[in-house]
VEXDREN-229086 format. One record per atom (N, C-alpha, C, O): residue number from 1; residue in one letter; atom name; x, y, z. Coordinates in Angstrom, 1 decimal. Atoms other than C-alpha are relative to their C-alpha. Layout:
// residues N
R    nr   rest   atom        x        y        z
R   NUM      a     CA        X        Y        Z
...
***
This chain:
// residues 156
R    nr   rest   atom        x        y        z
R     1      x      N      0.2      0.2      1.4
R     1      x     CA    -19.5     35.5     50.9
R     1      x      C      1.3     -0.2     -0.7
R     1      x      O      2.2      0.5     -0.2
R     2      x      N     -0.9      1.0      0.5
R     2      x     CA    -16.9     33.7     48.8
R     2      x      C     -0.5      0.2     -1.7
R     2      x      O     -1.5     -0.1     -2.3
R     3      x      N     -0.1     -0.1      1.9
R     3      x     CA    -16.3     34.6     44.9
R     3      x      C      0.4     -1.4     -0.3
R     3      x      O      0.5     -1.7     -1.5
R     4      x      N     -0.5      1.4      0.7
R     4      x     CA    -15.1     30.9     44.7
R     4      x      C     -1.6     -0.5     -1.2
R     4      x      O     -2.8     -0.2     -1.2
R     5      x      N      0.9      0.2      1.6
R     5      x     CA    -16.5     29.2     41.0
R     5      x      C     -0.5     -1.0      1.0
R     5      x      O      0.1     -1.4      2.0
R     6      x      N      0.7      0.9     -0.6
R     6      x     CA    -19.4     26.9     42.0
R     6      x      C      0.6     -1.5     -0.6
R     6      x      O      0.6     -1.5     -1.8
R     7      x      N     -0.2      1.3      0.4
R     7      x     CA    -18.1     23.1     41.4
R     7      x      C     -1.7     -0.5     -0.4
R     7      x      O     -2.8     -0.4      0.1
R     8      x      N      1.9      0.6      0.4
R     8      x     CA    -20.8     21.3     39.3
R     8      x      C      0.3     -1.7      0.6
R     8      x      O      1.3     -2.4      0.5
R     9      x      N      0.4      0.9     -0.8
R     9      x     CA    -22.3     18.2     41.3
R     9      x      C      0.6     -0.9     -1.0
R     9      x      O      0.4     -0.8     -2.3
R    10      x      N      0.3      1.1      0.8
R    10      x     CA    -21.1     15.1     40.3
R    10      x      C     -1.3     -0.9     -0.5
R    10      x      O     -2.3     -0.7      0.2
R    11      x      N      1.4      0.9      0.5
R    11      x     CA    -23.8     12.7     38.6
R    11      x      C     -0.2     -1.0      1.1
R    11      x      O      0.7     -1.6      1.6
R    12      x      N      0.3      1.7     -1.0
R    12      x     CA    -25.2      9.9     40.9
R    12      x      C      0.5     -0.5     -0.1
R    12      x      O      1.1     -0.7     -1.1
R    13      x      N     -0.5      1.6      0.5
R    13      x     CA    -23.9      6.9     41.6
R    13      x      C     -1.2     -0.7     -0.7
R    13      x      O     -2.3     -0.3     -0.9
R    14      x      N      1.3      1.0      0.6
R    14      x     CA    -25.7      4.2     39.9
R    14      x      C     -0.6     -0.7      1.0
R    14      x      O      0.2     -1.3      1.8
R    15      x      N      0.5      1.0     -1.3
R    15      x     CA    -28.2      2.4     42.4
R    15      x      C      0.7     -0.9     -0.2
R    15      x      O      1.6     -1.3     -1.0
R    16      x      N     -0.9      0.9     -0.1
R    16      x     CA    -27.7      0.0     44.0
R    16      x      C     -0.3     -1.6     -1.1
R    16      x      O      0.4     -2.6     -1.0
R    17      x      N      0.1      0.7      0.8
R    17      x     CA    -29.1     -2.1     41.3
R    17      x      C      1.3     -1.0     -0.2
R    17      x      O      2.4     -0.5     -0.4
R    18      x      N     -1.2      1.3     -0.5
R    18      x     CA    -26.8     -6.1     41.6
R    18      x      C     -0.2     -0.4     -1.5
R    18      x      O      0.8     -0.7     -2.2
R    19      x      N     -0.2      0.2      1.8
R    19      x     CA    -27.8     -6.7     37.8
R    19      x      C      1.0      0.7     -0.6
R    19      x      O      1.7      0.2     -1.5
R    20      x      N     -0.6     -0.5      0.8
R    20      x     CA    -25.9     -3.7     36.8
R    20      x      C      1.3     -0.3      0.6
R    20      x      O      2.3     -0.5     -0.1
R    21      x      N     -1.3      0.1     -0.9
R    21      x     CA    -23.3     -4.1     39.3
R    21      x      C      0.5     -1.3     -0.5
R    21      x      O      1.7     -1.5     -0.7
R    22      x      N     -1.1      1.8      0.9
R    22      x     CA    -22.4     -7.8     37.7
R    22      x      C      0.2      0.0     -0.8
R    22      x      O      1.2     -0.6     -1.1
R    23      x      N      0.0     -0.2      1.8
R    23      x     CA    -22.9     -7.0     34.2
R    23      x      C      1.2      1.0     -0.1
R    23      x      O      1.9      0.8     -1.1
R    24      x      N     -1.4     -0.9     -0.1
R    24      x     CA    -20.0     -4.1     35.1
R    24      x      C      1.0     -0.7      0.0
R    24      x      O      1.9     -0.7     -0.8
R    25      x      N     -1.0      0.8     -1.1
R    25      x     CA    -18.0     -6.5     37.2
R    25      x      C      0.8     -1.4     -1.5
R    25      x      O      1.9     -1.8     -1.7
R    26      x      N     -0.5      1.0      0.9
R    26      x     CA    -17.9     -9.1     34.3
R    26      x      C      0.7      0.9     -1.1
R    26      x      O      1.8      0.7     -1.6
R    27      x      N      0.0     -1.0      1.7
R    27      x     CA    -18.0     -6.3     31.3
R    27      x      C      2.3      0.4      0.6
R    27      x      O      3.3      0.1      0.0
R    28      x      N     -1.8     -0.3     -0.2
R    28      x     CA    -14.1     -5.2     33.1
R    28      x      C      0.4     -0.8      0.4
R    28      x      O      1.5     -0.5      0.7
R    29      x      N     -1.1      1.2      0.5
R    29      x     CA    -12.9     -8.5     33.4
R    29      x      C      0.1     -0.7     -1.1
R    29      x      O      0.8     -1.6     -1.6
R    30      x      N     -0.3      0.4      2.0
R    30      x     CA    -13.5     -8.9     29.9
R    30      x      C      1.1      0.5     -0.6
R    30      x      O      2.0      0.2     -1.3
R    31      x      N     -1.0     -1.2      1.1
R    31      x     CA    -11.9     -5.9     28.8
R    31      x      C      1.1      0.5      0.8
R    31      x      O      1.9      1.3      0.4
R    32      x      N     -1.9      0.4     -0.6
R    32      x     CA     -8.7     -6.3     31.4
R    32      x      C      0.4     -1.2     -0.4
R    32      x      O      1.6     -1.4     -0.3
R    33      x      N     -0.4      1.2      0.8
R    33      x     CA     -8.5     -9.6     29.6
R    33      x      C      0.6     -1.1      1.8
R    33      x      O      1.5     -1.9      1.9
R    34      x      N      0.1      1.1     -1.3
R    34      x     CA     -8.9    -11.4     33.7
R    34      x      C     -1.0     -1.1     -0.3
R    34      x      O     -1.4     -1.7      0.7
R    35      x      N      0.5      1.2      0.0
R    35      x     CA    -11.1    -14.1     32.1
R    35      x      C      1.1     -0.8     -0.6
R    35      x      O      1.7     -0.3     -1.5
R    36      x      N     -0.9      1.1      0.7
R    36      x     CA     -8.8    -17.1     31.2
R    36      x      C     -0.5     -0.6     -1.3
R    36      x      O     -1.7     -0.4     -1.7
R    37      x      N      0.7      0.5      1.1
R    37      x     CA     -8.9    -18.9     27.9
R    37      x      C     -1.1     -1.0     -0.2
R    37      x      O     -2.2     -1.0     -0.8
R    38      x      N      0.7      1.1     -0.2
R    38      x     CA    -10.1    -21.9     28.7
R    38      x      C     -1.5      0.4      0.4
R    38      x      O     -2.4     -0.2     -0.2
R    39      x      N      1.3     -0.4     -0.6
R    39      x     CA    -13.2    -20.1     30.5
R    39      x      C     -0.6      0.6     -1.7
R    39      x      O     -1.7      0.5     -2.1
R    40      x      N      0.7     -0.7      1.1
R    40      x     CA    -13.6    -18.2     27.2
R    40      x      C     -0.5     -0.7     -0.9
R    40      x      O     -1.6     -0.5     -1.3
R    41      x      N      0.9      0.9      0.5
R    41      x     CA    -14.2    -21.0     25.3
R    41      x      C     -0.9     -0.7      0.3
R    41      x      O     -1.6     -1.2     -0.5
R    42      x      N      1.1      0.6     -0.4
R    42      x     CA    -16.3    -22.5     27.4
R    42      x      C     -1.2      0.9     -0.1
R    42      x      O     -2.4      0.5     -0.2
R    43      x      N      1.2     -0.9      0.1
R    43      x     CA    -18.4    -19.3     27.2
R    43      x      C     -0.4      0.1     -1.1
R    43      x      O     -1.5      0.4     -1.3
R    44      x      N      0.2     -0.4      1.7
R    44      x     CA    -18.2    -19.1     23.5
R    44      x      C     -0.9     -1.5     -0.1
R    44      x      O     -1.9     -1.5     -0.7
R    45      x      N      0.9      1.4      0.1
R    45      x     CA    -19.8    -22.9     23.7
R    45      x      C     -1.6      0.5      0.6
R    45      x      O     -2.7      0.1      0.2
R    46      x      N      1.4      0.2     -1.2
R    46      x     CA    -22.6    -22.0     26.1
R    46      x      C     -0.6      1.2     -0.8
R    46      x      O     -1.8      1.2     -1.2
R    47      x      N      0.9     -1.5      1.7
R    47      x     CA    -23.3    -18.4     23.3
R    47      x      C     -0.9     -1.0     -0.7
R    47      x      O     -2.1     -1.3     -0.5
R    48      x      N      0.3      0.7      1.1
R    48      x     CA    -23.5    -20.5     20.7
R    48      x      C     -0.9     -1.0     -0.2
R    48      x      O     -1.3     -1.2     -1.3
R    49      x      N      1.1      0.8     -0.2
R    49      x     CA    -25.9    -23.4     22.1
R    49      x      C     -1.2      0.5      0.2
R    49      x      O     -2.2      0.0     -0.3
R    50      x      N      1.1     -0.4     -0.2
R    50      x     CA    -28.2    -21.3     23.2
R    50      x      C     -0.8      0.8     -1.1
R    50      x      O     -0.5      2.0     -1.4
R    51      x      N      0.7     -0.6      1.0
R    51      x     CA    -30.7    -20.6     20.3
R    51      x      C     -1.0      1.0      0.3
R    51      x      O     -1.3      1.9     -0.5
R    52      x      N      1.2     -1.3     -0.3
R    52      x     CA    -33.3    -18.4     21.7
R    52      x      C      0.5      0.9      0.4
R    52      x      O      0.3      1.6     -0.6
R    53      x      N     -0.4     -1.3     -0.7
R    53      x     CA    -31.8    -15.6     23.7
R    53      x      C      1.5     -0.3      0.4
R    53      x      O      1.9     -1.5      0.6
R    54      x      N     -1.3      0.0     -0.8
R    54      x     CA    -28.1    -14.7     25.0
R    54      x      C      0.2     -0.2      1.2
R    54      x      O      0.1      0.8      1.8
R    55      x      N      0.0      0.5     -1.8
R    55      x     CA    -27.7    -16.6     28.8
R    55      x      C      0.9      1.0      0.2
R    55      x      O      2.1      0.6      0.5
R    56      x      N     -1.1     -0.4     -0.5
R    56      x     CA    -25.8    -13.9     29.5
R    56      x      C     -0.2      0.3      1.6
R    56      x      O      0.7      0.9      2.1
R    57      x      N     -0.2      0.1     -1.6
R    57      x     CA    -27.1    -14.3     33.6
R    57      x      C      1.1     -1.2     -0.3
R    57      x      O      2.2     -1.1      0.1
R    58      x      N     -1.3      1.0     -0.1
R    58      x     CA    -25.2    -17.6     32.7
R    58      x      C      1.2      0.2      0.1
R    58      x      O      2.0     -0.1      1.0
R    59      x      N     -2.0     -0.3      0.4
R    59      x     CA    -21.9    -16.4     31.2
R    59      x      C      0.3      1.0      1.3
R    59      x      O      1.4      0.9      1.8
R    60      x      N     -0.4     -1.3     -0.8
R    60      x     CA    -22.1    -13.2     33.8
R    60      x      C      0.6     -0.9      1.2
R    60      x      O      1.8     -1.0      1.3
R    61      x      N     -0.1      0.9     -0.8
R    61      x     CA    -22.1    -15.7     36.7
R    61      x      C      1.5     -0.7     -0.4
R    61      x      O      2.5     -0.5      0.4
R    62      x      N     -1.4      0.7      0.0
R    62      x     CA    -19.2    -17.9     35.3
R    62      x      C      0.8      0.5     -0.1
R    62      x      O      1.9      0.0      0.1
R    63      x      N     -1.2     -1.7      0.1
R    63      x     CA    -17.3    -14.6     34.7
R    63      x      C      0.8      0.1      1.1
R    63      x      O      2.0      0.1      1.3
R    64      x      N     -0.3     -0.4     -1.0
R    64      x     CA    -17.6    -14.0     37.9
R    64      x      C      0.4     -1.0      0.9
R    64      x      O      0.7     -0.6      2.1
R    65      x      N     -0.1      1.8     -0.7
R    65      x     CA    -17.1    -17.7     39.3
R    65      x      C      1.6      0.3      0.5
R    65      x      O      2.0      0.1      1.7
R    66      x      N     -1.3      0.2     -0.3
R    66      x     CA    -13.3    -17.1     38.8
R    66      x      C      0.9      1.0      0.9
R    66      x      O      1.0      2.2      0.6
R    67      x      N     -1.0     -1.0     -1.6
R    67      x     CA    -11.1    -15.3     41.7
R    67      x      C      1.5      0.6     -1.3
R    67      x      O      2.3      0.2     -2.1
R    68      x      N     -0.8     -1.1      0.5
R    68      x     CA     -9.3    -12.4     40.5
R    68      x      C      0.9      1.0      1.1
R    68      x      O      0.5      1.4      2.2
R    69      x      N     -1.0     -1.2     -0.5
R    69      x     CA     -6.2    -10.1     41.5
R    69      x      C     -0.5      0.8      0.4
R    69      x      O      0.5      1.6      0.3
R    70      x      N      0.4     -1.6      0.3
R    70      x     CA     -8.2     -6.8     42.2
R    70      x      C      0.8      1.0      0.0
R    70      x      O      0.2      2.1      0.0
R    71      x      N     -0.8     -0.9     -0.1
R    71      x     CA     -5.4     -4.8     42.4
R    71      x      C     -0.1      0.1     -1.7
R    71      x      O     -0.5      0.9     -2.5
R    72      x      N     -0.3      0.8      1.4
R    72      x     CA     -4.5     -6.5     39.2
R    72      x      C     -1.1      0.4     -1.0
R    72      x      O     -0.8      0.6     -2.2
R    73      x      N      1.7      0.1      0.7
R    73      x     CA     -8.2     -6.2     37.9
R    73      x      C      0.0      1.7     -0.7
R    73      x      O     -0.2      2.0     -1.9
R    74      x      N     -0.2     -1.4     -0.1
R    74      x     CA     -7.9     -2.4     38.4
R    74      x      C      0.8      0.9     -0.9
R    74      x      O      0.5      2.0     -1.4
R    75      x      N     -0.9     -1.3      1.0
R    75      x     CA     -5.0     -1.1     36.5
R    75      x      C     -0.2     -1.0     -1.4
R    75      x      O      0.0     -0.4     -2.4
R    76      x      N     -0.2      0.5      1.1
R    76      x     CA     -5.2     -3.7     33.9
R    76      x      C     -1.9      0.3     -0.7
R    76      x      O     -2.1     -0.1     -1.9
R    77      x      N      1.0     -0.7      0.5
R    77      x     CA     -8.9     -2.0     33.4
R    77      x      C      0.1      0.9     -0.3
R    77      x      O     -0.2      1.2     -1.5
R    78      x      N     -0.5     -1.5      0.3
R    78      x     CA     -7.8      1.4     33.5
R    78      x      C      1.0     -0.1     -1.8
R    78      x      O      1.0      0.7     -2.8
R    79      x      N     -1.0     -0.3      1.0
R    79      x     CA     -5.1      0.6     31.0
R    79      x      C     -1.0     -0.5     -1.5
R    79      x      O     -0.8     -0.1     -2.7
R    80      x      N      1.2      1.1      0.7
R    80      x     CA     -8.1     -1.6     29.1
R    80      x      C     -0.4      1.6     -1.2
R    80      x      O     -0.2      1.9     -2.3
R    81      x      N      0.9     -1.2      0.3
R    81      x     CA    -10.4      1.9     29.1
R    81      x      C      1.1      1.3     -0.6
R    81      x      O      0.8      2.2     -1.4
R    82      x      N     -0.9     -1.1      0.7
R    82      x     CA     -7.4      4.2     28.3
R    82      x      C      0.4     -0.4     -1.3
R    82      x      O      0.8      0.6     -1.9
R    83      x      N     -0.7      0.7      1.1
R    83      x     CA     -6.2      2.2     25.3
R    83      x      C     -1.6      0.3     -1.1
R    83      x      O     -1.5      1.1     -2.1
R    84      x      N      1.1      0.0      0.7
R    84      x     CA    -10.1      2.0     23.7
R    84      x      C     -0.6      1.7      0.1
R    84      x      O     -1.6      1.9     -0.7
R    85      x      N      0.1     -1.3      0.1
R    85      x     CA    -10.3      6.1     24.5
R    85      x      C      1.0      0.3     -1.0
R    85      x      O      0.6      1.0     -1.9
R    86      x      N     -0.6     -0.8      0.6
R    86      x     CA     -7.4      6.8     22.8
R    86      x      C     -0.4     -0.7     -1.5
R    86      x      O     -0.5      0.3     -2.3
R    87      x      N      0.4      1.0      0.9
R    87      x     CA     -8.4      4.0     19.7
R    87      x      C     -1.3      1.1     -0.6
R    87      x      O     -1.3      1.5     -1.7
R    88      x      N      0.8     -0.6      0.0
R    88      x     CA    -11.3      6.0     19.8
R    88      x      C     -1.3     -0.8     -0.3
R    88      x      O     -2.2     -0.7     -1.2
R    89      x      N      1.4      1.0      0.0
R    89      x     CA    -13.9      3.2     20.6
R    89      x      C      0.0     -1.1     -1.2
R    89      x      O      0.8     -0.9     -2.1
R    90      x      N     -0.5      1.4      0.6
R    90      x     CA    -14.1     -0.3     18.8
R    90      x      C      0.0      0.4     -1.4
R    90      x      O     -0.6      1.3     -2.1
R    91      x      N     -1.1      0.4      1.5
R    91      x     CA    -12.2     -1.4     15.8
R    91      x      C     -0.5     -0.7     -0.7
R    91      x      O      0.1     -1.8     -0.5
R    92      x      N     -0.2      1.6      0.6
R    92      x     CA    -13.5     -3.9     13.4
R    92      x      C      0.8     -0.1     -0.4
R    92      x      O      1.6      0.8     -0.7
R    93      x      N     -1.0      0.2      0.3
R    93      x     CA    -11.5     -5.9     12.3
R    93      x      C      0.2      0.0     -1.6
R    93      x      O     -0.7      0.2     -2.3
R    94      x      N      0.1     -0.5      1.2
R    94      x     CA    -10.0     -5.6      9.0
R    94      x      C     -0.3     -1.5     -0.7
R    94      x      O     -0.5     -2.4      0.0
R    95      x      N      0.2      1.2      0.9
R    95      x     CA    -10.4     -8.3      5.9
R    95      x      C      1.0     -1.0      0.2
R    95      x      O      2.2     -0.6      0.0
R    96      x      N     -0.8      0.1     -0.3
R    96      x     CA     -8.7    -11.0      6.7
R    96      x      C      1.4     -0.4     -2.0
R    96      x      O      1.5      0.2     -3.0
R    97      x      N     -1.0     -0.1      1.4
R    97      x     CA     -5.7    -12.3      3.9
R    97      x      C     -0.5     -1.0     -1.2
R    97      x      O     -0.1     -0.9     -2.3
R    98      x      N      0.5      0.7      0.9
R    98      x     CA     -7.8    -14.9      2.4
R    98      x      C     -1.0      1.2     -0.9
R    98      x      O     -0.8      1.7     -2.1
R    99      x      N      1.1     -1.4      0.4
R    99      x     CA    -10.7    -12.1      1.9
R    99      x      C      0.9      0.9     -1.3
R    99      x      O      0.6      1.2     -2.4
R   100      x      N     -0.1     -1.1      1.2
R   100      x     CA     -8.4     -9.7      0.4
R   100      x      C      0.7     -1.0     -1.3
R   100      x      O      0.3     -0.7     -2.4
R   101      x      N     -0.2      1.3      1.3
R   101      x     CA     -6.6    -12.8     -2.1
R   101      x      C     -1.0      0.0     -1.0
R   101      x      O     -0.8      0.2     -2.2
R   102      x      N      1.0      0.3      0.7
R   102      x     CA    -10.0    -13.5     -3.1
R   102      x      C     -0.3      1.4     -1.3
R   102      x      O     -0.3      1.5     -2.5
R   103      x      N      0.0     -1.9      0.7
R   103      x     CA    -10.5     -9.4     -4.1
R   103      x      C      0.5      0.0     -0.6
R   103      x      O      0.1      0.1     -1.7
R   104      x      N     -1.2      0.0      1.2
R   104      x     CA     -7.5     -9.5     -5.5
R   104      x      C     -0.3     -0.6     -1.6
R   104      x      O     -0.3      0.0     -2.7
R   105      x      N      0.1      0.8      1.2
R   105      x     CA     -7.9    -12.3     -8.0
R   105      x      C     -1.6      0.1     -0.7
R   105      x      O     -2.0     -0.4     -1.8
R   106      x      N      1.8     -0.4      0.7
R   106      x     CA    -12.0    -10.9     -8.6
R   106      x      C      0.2      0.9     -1.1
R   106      x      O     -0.4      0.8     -2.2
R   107      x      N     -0.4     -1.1      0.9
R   107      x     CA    -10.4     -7.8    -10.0
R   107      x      C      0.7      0.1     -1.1
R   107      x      O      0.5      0.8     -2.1
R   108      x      N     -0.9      0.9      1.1
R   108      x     CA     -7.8     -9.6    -11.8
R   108      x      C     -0.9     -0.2     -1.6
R   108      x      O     -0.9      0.4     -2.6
R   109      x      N      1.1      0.4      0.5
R   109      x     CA    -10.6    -11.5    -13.1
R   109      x      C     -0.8      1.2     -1.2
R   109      x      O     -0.9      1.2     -2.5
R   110      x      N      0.7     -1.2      0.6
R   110      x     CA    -12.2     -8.5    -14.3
R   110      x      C      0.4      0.7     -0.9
R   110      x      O     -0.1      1.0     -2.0
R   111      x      N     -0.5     -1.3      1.0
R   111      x     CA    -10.0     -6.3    -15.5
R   111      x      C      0.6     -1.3     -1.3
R   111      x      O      0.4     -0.8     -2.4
R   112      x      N     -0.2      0.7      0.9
R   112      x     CA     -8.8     -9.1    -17.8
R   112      x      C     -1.1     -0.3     -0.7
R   112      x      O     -0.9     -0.1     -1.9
R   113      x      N      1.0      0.3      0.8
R   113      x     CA    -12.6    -10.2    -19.0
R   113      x      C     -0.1      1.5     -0.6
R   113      x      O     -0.5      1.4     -1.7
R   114      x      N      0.3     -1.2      0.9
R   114      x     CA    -12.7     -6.2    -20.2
R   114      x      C      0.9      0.5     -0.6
R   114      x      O      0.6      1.6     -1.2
R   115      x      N     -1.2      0.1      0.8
R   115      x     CA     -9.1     -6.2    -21.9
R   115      x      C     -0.1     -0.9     -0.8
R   115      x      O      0.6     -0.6     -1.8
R   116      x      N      0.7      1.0      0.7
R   116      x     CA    -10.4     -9.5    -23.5
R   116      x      C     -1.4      0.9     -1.0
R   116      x      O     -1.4      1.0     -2.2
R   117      x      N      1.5     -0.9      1.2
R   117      x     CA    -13.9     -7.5    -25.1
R   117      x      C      0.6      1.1     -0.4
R   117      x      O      0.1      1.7     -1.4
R   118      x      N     -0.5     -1.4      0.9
R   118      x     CA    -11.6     -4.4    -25.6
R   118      x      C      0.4     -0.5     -1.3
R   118      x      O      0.0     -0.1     -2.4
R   119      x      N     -1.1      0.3      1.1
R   119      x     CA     -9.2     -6.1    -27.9
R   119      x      C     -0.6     -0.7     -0.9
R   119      x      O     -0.3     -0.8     -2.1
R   120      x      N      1.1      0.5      1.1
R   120      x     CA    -12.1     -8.1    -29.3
R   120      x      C     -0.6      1.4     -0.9
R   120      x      O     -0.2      1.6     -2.0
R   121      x      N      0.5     -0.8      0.3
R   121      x     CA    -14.0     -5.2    -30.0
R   121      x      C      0.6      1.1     -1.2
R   121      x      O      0.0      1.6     -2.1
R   122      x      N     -1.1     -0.8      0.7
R   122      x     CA    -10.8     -3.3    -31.6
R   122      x      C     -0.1     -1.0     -1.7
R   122      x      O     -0.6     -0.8     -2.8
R   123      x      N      0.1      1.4      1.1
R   123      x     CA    -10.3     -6.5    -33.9
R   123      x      C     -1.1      0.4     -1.0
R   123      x      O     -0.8      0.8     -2.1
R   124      x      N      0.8      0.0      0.7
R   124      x     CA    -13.7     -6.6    -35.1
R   124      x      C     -0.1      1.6     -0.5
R   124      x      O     -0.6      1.8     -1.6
R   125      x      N      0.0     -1.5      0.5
R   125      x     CA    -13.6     -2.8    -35.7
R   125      x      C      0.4      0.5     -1.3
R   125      x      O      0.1      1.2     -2.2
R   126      x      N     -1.5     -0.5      1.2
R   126      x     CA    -10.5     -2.9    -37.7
R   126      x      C     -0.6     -0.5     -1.4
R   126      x      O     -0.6      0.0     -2.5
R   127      x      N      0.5      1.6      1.1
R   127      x     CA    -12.0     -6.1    -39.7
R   127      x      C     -1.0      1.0     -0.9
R   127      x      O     -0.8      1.4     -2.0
R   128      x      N      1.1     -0.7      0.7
R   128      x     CA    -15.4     -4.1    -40.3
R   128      x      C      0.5      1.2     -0.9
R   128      x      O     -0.2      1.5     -1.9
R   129      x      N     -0.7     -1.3      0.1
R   129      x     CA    -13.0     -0.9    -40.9
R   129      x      C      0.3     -0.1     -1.9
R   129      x      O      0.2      0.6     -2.9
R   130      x      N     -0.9      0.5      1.4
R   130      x     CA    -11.2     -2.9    -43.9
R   130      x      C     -1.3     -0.7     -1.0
R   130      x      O     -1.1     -0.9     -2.2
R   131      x      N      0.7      1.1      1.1
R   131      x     CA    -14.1     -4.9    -45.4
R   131      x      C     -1.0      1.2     -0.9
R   131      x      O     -1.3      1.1     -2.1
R   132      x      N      0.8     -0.9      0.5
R   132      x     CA    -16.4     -1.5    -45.6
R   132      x      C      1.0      1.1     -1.0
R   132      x      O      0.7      1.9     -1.9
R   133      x      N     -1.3     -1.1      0.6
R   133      x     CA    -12.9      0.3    -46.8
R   133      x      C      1.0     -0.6     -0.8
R   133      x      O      2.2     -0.3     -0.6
R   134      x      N     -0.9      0.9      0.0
R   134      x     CA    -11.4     -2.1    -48.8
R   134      x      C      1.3      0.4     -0.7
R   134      x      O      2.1     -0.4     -1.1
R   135      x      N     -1.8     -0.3      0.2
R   135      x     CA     -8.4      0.6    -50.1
R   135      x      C      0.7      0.1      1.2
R   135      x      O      2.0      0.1      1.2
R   136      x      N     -0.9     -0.2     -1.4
R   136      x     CA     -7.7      1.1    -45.9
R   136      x      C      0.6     -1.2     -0.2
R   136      x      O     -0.1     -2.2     -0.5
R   137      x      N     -1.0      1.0     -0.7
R   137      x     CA     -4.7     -1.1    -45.2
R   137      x      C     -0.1     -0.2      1.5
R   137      x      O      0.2      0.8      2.1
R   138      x      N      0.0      0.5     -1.1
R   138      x     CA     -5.1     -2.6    -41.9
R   138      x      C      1.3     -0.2      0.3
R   138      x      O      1.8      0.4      1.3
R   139      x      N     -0.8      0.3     -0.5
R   139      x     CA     -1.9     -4.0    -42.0
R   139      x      C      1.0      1.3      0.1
R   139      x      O      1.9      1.3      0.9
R   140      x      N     -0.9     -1.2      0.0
R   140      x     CA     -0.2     -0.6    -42.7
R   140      x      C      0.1      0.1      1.7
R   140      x      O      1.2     -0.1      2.2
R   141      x      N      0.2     -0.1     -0.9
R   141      x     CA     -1.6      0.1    -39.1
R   141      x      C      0.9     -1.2      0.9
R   141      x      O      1.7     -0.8      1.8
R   142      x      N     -0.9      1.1     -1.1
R   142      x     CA      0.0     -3.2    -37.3
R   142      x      C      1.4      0.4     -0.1
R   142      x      O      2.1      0.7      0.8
R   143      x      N     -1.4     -0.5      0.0
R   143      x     CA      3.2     -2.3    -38.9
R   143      x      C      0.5      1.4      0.6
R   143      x      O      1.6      1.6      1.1
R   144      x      N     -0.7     -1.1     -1.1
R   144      x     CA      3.4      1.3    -37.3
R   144      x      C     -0.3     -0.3      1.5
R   144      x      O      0.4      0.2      2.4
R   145      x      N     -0.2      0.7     -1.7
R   145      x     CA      2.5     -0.4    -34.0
R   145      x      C      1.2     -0.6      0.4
R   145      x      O      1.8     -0.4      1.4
R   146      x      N     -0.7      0.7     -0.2
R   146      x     CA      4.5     -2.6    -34.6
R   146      x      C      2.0      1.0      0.3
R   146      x      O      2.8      0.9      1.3
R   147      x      N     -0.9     -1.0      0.2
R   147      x     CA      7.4      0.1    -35.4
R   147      x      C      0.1      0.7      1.7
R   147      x      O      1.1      0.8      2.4
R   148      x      N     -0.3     -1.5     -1.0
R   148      x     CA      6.7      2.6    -32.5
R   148      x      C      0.2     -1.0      1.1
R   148      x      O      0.8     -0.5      2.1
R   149      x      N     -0.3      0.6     -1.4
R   149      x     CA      6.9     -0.6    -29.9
R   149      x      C      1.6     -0.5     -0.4
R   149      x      O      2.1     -1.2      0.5
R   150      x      N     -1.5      0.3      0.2
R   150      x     CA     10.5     -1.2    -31.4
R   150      x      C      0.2     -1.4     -0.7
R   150      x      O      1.3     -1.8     -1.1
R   151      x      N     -0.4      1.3      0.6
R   151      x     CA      9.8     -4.8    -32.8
R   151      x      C      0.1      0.3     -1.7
R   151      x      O     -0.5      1.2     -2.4
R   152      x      N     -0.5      0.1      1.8
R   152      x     CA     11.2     -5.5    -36.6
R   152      x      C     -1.2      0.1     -0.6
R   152      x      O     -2.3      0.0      0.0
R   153      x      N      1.2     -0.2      1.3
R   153      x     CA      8.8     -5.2    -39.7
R   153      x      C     -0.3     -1.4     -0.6
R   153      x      O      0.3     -2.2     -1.3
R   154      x      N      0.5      1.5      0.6
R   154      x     CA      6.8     -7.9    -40.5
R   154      x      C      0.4     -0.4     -1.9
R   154      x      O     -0.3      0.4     -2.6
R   155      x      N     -0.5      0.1      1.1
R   155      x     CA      8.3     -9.1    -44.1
R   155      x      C     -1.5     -0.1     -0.9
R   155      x      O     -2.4     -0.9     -0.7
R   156      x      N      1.0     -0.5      1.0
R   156      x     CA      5.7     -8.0    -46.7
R   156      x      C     -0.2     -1.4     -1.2
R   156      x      O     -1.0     -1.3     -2.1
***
């Protein structure tokens, strides 16, 4: 009898299931970046034609069509799957510079149409302020504005 700690069973392999076994085989030559470009557009053509469902027996197949390093295949998966662990699983991507431009000049937009209705609004305030008040000086008011921002006194 032996106090050693029990080791827990690893999990099964996965049968031998040849669907899942290609759908692997392609899925990490995607993500070691061993498909070529040229192949990739041609895959992105063959996505994109197909209107009813994703051929992905198609694309899986032409994935796999092309002869690969496996040494090569191997570490440049490993480094694939360590990079997307430490990432901490997929990234979208961010906005691109047109996207955030657009944002930009929306806000712009904006904050200018409600600095436009403020100063409207002020205006007509003042107006109403003076016509219902008609000993308030309005202009008294522009001249201490005018004063506390440092420009000269408007000549009376």
């Amino acid at each position: 009898m032996t106090d050693a700690p029990q080791q827990p069973t690893p999990p099964d392999p996965p049968g031998d299931d040849p669907v899942l076994r290609q759908v692997g085989e392609a899925n990490l030559r995607l993500m070691a970046g061993e498909v070529s470009k040229p192949k990739l557009a041609q895959l992105k053509i063959t996505a994109q034609a197909s209107e009813a469902e994703y051929p992905w027996q198609q694309i899986t197949e032409a994935i796999l069509a092309e002869e690969v390093d496996e040494q090569r295949l191997v570490q440049r998966g490993l480094a694939a799957q360590r990079d997307w662990v430490l990432r901490g699983g997929r990234v979208e991507r961010g906005p691109t510079v047109t996207r955030r431009a657009k944002g930009f000049f929306a806000r712009l937009a904006a904050q200018l149409i409600f600095a436009l209705i403020f100063v409207v609004v002020v205006i007509v305030g003042l107006l109403l302020l003076e016509y219902r008040f008609p000993a308030w000086d309005i202009d008294w008011l522009l001249d201490q504005t005018l004063a506390l921002l440092g420009a000269e006194r408007r000549p009376s």
